[in-house]
C-alpha positions in Angstrom: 42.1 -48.4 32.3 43.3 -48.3 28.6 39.0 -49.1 27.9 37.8 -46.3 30.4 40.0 -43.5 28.8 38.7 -44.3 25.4 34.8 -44.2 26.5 35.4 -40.4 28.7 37.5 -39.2 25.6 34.3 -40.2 23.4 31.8 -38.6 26.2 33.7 -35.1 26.2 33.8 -35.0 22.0 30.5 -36.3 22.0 29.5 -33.0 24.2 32.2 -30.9 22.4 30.3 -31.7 19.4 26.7 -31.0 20.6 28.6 -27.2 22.2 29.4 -26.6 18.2 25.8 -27.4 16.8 24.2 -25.6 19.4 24.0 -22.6 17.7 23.8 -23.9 14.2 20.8 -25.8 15.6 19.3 -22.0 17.0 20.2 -20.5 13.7 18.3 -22.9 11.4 15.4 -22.6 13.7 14.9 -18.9 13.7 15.3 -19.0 10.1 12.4 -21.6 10.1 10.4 -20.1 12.4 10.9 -16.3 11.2 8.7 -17.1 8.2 5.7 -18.7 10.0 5.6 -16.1 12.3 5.3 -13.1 9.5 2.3 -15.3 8.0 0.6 -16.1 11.4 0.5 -12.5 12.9 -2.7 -11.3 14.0 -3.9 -8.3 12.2 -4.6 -4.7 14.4 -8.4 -4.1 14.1 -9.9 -1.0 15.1 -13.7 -0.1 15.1 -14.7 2.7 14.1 -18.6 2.4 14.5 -21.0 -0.6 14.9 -20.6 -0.6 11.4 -17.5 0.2 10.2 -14.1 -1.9 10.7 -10.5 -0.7 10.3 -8.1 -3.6 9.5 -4.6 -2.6 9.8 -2.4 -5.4 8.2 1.2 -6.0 7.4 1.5 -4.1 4.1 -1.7 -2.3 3.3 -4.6 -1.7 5.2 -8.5 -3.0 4.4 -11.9 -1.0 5.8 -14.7 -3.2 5.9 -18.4 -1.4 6.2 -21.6 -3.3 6.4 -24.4 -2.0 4.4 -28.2 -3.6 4.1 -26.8 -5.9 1.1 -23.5 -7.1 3.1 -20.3 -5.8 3.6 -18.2 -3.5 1.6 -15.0 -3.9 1.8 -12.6 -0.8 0.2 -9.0 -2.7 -0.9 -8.5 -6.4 -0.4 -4.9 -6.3 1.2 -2.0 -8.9 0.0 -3.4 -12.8 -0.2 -0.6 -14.0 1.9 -3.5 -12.9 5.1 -6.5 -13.3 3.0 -7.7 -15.4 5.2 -7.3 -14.3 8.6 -8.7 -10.7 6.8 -11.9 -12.9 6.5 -11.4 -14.1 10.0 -11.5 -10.8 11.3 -14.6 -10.0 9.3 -16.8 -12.5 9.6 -15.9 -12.2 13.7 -16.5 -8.3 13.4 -20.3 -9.1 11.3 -21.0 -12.7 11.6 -23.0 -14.0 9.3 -23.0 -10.9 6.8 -22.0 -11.5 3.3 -19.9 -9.6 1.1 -21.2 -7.4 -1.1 -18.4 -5.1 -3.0 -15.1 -5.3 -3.2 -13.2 -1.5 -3.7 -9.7 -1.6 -5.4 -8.4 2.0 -4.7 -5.5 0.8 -7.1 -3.6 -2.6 -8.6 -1.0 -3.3 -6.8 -0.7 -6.8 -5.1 -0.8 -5.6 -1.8 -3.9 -4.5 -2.0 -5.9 -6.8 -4.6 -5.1 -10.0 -3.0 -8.7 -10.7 -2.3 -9.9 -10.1 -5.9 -9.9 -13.9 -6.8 -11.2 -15.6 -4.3 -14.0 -12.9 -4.0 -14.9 -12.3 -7.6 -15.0 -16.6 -8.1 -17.7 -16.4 -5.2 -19.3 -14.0 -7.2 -18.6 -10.8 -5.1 -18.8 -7.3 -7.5 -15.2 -5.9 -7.5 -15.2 -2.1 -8.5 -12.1 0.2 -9.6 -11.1 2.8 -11.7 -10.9 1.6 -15.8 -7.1 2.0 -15.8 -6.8 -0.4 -12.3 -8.9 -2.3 -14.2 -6.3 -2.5 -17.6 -3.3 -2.9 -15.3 -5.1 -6.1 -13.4 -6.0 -7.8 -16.5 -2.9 -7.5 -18.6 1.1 -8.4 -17.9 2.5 -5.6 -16.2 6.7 -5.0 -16.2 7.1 -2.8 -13.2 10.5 -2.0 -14.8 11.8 0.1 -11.7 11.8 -3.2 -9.5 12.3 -5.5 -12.4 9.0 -7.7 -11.4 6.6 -9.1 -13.5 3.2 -9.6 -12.8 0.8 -11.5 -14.6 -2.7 -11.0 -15.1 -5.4 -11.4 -12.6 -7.4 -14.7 -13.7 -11.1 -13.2 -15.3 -12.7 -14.0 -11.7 -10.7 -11.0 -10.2 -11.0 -8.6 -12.5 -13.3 -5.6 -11.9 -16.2 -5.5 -13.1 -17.9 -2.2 -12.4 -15.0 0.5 -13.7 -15.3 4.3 -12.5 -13.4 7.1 -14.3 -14.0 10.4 -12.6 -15.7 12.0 -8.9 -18.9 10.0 -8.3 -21.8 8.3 -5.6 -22.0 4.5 -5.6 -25.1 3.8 -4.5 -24.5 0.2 -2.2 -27.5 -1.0 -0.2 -28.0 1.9 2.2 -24.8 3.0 1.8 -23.9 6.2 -0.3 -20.0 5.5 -1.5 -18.4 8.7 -2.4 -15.1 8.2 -4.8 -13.0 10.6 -6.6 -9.9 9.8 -9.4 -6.6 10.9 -8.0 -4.6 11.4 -11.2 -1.3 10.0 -12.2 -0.8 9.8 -8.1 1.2 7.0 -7.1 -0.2 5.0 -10.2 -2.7 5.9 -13.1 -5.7 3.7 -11.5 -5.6 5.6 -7.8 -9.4 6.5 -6.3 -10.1 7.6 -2.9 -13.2 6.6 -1.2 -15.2 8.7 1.3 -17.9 7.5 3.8 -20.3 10.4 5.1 -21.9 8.5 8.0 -19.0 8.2 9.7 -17.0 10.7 8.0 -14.3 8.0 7.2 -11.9 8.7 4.1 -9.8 6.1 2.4 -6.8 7.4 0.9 -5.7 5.1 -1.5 -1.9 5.0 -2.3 -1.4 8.7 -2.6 -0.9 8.4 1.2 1.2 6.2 3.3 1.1 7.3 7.6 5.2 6.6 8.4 6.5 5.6 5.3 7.4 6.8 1.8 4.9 5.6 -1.3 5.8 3.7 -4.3 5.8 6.6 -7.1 5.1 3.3 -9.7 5.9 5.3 -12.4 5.7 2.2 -15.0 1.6 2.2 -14.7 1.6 6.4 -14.9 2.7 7.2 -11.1 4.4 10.9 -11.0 5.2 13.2 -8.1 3.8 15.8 -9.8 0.4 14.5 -10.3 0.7 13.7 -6.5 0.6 17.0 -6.0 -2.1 17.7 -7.9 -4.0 14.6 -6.2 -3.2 16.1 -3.1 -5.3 19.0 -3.9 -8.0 17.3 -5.0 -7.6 15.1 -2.0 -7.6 17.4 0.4 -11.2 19.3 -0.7 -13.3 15.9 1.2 -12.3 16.0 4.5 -12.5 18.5 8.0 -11.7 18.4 11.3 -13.3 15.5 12.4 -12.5 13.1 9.5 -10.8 9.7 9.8 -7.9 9.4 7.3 -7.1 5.9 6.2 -3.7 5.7 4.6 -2.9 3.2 2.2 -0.3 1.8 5.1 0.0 3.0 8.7 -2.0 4.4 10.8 -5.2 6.7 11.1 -4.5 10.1 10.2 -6.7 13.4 10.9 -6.6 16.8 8.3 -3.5 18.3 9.8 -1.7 15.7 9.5 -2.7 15.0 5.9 -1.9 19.0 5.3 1.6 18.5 6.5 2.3 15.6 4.1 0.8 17.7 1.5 3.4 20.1 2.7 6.6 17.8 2.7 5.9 16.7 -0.6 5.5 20.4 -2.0 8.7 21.0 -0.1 10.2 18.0 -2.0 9.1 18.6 -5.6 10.6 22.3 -5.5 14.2 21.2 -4.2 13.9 18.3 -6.5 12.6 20.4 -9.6 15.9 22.4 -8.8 18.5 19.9 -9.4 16.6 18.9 -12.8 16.8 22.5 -14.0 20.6 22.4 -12.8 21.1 18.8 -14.9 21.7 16.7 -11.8 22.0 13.2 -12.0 20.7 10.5 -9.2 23.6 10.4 -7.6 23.8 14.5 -7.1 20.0 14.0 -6.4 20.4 11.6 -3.4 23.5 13.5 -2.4 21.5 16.8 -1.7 19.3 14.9 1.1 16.2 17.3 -0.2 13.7 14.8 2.0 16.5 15.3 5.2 14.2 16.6 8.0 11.1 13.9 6.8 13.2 11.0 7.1 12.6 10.7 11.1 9.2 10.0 10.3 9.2 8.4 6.8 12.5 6.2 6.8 15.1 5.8 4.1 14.0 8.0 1.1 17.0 6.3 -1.1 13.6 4.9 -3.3 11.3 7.1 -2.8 13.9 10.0 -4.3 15.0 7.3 -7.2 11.1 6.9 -8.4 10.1 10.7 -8.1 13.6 11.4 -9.9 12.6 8.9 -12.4 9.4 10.1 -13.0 10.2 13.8 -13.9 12.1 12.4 -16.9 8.7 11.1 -18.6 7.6 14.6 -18.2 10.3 17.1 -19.3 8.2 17.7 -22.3 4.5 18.3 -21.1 3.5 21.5 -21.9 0.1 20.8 -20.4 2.3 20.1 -17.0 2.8 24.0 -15.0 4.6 22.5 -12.6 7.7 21.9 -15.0 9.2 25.0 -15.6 12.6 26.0 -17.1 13.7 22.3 -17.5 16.7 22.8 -19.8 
């Protein structure tokens, strides 16, 4: 008897034991398996013609357009899905090469296919100042990161400065400069065929931008991108943000509009000597925030950039800063 008590009090702490780790067990899974499903999500395609490809991924979004000397692809997106962006190429225009490669600015997000590209020999085309930010070290002081430069491989090697035609195969590639936007580098890029515009990072569809104010971003010169921005497209264009969604002309002219809306209550405080704190604490971006999410960033970076500017004479839209 003494024996049998001693093995059925073993069995019920053996299963009291396996109750506890149950949910330890559950926990150190999902944090396993939370990981591999970010990197192995399938990307959202969309097509917008037999020749035209809209690739929506997790942080940035790729177009892909095949012209008589291969495909040209306008931003590279992050390389953590490099390769299933080349999956859903290569399925979308088998056995087309790649011709260009379009960096509409330098951010990570969207240059992640610059190296493997450029080493197979793929021309990669950006503004001159994308082209200085991707080959030197960059502090991005506002998120304390450091990047280092691109290896020579992914560096542009065709720079633009201002509006222009690239002339791609059979494919006419409208660009124009959007200065000191979101960075120094920005371009948009417009495709008349299928009246397609890419944005660039001036415009993100459902969430704020990065106003990266260490490499020349300023909500100011948003503005003034905007207006030059908004002189390519009508009615019937297809908007590609730099994140989100496809947008149309109204819509675009309403974030024009909230961002107007912004600068003037934000251009307020500064002539009243607010600090960040009073900033925040005025909710100036209050009825956008349905739509965009948390501003708490977004206001700290447009904030940030007006005090790099308090002195430009050249700038109109700063007037009466004490």
């Amino acid at each position: 008897l003494t024996m049998m008590n001693i093995i059925n009090s073993l069995s019920a702490c053996s299963r009291y034991l396996q109750h506890l780790m149950m949910p330890l067990s559950l926990a150190c899974c999902l944090l396993l398996s939370a990981p591999l499903q970010a990197q192995t999500s399938p990307l959202e395609t969309i097509a917008l013609s037999e020749r035209m490809l809209f690739v929506k991924g997790p942080d940035g979004n790729v177009l892909a357009v095949e012209s008589s000397e291969g495909i040209i692809l306008v931003d590279g997106g992050h390389a953590d899905w490099y390769d299933s962006l080349r999956q859903v190429v290569e399925e979308a225009f088998p056995g087309v090469p790649i011709r260009a490669l379009i960096n509409t600015q330098w951010h990570r997000e969207q240059t992640g296919a610059n190296v493997p590209l450029g080493s197979a020999g793929v021309e990669i085309i950006a503004h001159e100042n994308t082209m200085l930010w991707l080959s030197t070290h960059v502090w991005q002081r506002w998120a304390d990161k450091k990047y280092a430069p691109l290896p020579e491989a992914g560096l542009p090697v065709t720079t633009l400065w201002d509006d222009g035609v690239l002339q791609l195969g059979d494919r006419s590639v409208y660009y124009g400069f959007l200065w000191n936007a979101h960075t120094d580098g920005d371009i948009w890029v417009y495709f008349e065929e299928e009246n397609v515009l890419v944005t660039g990072g001036l415009v993100s569809n459902g969430r704020w931008p990065e106003i990266d104010w260490s490499t020349g971003g300023y909500i100011g010169g948003m503005l003034d991108s905007f207006v030059s921005l908004l002189t390519v497209p009508d009615q019937n264009t297809r908007i590609i943000p730099a994140w989100g969604g496809i947008m149309n002309l109204d819509e675009l002219k309403a974030q024009n509009q909230m961002y107007l809306t912004i600068f003037d209550r934000l251009h307020a405080s500064v002539i009243s000597s607010y600090d960040l704190d009073d900033i925040l604490a005025e909710k100036h971006t209050a009825e956008f925030e349905a739509q965009m999410g948390d501003p708490t960033l977004f206001m700290t970076l447009a904030f940030q950039s007006f005090q790099g500017r308090y002195r430009d004479a050249q700038n109109f839209r700063l007037l009466n800063i004490p």
